[in-house]
N, C-alpha and C positions, 0 to 999 in steps of 0.2 A: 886739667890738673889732676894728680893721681892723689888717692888717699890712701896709704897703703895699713891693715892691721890698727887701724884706730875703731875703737867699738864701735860710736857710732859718729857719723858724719854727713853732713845734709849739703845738698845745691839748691840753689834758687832757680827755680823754672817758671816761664812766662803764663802764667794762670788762663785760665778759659773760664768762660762764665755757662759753658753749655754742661747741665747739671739732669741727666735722667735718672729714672728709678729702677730701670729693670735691671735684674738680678742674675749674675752666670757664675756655673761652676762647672768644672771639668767630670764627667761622665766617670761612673765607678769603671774600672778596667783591669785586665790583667794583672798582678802582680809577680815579676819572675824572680825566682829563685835566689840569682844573687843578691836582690835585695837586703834578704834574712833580717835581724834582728832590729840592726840600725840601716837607718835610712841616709846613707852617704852616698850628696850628688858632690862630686867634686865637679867643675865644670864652670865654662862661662856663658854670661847671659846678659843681654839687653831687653829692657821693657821700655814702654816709648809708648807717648800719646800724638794723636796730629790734630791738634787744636782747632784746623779749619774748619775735618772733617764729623770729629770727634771720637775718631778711631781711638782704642787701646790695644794693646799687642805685648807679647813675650814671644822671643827667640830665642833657645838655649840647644844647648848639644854637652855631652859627656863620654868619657867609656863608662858609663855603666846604662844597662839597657831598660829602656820605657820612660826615658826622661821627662816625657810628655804628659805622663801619668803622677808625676810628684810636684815640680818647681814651678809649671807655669799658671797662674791664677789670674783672669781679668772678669770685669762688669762692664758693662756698655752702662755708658754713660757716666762714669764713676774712675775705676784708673787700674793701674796693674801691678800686679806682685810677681818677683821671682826669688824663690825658697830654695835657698841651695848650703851648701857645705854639710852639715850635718843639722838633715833639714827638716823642718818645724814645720809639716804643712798645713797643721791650724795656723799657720801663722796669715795664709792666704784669703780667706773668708774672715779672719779676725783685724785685718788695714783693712778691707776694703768695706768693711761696715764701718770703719772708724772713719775712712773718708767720705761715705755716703751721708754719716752725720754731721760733716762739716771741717770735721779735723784736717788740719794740713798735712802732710805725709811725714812733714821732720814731728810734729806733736804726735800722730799716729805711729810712729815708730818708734819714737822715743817711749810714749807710753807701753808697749806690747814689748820692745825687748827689755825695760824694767821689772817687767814680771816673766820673765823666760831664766829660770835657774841654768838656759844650756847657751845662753847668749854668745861666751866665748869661743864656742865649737859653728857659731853661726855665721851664713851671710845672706844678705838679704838688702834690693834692692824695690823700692816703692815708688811708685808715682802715680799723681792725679790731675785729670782736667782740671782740677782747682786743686789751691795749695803746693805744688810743684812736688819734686822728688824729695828723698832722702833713701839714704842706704849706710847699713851696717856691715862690718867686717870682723866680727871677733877672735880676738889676738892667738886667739888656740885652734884658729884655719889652718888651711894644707898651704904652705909657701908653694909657689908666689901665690898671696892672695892680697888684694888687692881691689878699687874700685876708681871710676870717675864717671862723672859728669859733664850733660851741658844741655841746651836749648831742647827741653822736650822729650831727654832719654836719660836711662841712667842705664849702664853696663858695668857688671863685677863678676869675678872668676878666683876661682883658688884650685889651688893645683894645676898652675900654667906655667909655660918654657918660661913666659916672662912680663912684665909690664909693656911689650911691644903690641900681647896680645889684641888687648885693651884700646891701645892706640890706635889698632886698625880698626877696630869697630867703631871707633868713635868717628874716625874719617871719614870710612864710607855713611854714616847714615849721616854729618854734617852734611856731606858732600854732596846726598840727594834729597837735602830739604826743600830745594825747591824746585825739584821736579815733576811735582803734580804729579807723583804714582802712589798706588796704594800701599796701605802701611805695613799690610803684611810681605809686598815685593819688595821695601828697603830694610826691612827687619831681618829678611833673608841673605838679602846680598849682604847686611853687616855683621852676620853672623859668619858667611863664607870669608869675609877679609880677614877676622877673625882666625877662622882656621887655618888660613892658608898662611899664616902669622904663627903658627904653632900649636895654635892650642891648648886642648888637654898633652901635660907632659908626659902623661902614660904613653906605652905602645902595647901594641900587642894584645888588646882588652875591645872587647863586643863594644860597639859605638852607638851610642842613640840618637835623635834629635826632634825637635818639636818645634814650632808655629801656632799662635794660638790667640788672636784678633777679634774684637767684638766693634761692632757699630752700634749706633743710636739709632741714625737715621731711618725712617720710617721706610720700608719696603727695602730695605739693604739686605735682610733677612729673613726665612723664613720661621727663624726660631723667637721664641721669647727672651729669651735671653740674650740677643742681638747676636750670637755668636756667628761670622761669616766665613774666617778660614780656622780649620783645625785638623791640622796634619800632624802626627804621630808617627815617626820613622820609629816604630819599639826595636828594631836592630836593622844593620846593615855595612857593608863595609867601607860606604864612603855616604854616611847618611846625610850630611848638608849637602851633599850634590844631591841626592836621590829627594831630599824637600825642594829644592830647586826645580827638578822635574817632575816630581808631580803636583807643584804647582802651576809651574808654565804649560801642564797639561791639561790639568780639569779648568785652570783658565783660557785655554785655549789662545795662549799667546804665540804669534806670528814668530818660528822659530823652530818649537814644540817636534815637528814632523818636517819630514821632506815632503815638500809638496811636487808633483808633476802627475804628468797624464801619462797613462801607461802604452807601451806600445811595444807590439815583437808578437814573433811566430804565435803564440798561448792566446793573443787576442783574436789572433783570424780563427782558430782552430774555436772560441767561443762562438765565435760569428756562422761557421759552417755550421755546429751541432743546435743553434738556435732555427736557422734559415729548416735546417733538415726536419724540425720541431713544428716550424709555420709561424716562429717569431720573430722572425727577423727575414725582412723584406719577403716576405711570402710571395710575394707578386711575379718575381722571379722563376723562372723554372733551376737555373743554374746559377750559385752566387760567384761572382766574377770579382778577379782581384784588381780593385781600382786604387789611387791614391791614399785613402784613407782604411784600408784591409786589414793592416797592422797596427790600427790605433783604435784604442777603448772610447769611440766617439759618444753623446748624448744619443743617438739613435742606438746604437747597444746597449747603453746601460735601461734604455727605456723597455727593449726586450728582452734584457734577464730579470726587470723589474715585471714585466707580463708572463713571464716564466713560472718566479717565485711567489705569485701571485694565483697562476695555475695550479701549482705542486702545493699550496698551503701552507707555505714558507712565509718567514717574516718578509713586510715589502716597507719601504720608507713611512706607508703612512699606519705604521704598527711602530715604529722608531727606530728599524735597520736603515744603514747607508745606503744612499741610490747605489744600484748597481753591483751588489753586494756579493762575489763567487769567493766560496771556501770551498773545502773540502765537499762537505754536507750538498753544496751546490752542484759538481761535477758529478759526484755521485749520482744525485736525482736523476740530471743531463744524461748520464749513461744508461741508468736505470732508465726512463722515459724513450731513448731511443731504441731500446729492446725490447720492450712494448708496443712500439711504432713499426719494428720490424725494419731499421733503420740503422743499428747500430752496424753493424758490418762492413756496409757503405760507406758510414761516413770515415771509419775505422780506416779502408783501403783510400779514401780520399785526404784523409790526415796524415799518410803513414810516410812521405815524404818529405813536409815538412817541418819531422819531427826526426828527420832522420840526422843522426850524429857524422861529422865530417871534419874533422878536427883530428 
């Protein structure tokens, strides 16, 4: 159900009784330019708790740049804020002490925007593992502004195409309530329906977007403050996608990269300048092209791993990849063979199967 332009307006969300104490705030950071004076995030955003887990999370996006840096505010163990339209971000450390005290989110909000002289220029959505959501919309927001609710998220947005926005977020993050993923991977995707729904109504204007998730759970985190994912696209041209991908990257989600084993001419020409070196099959007088010549097999990668290990080079058990050739690597290989009184050789025994025929 949408609430549109009502100051303030609350939902009832299904309470958790998991109740911690530790304490999170967003890291001072950059402030750009366009910022200036007043602090206007027009934009939309979902905050969301997962009751099982005891995850809290903000996902928001805007045109205006470092959205990451103003609206999104969580506590592990405690609940989430997002500060947005012309935005109060004492407003974010000030619910989540109200909640920690015990306050519900609709009495926590109720109270904080009775003392904000700027409440009508606000929107602001709250929730907590206990006490459920509430969110304000005041009536002097950018149209479409607007909010709804439901089971464990609250989403609101001003200065959007339209109330459809709204509708897709809400969809996608019902729609994968119960699928056992992390809270920051549906907080994402319901931020992408979101956009792909329209969005911010602007065009034409620097784009930001942020993810910003705290857990409770002991060993989830290396921080005190339980914070687990905290991605900041401070600009970009298509930043929900670019949060997308670098999260399915430093999670290393099956997808992320193409995976295959490499093989063609570059890999024998490794294999010849290692063998030349006495790293690869030394035993051999001549390296001869058998079935596997053209393929980056474990017995190669184990001898540019004894190479890089010769030369002083990073080797897997420093934290490079097995098998690791850049730039910096050939190099050496060339360098190393002209030292060896080698390189000539191997040069007139490479020089054919590098030859262009096309």
């Amino acid at each position: 159900m949408h609430r549109s332009r009502f100051p303030t307006a609350f939902s009832t969300l299904p309470a958790c009784t998991l109740l911690l104490a530790a304490t999170a705030a967003p890291a001072l950071a950059q402030e750009p330019a366009t910022w200036r004076h007043s602090l206007d995030f027009a934009t939309f955003s979902i905050a969301a708790v997962d009751p099982t887990t005891g995850e809290v999370g903000v996902a928001v996006t805007t045109r205006v740049a470092c959205v990451g840096n103003g609206v999104p505010w969580v506590r592990a163990g405690v609940g989430a804020v997002a500060t947005q339209a012309n935005t109060r971000t004492e407003y974010g450390n000030e619910l989540l002490d109200l909640l920690a005290q015990g306050l519900t989110a609709p009495q926590a909000l109720t109270r904080a925007v009775a003392a904000d002289t700027g409440a009508p220029r606000r929107q602001v959505g709250v929730i907590g593992l206990k006490g459920g959501g509430a969110q304000h919309t005041g009536e002097r927001t950018n149209p479409w502004a607007g909010h709804r609710a439901g089971a464990n998220y609250v989403t609101q947005g001003n200065l959007l195409v339209g109330p459809q926005v709204l509708d897709a977020v809400a969809r996608s993050f019902e729609s994968s309530a119960a699928s056992d993923r992390h809270l920051a991977d549906r907080l994402i995707e319901a931020l992408a329906a979101g956009h792909a729904a329209g969005g911010d109504a602007r065009k034409g204007r620097v784009q930001s977007a942020a993810v910003v998730v705290a857990d409770p759970r002991p060993g989830r985190s290396r921080r005190a403050d339980g914070i687990t994912a905290n991605i900041n696209v401070c600009e970009h041209p298509d930043p929900v996608a670019e949060l997308r991908r670098i999260y399915d990257t430093i999670s290393q989600t099956l997808g992320f990269r193409t995976l295959e084993q490499f093989t063609g001419a570059d890999v024998w020409q490794l294999k010849v300048m290692l063998h030349a070196l006495g790293h690869f099959r030394s035993g051999t007088a001549r390296l001869e092209q058998d079935r596997e010549a053209f393929l980056y097999t474990p017995e190669a990668v184990a001898a540019v791993d004894a190479f890089r290990q010769a030369e002083g080079l990073s080797t897997p058990a420093m934290g490079s990849p097995p098998g690791l050739v850049d730039r910096d690597t050939v190099a050496r290989l060339w360098a190393a063979l002209e030292r060896a009184g080698r390189a000539e050789a191997v040069r007139r025994e490479l020089k054919e199967v590098t030859a262009v025929r096309r």
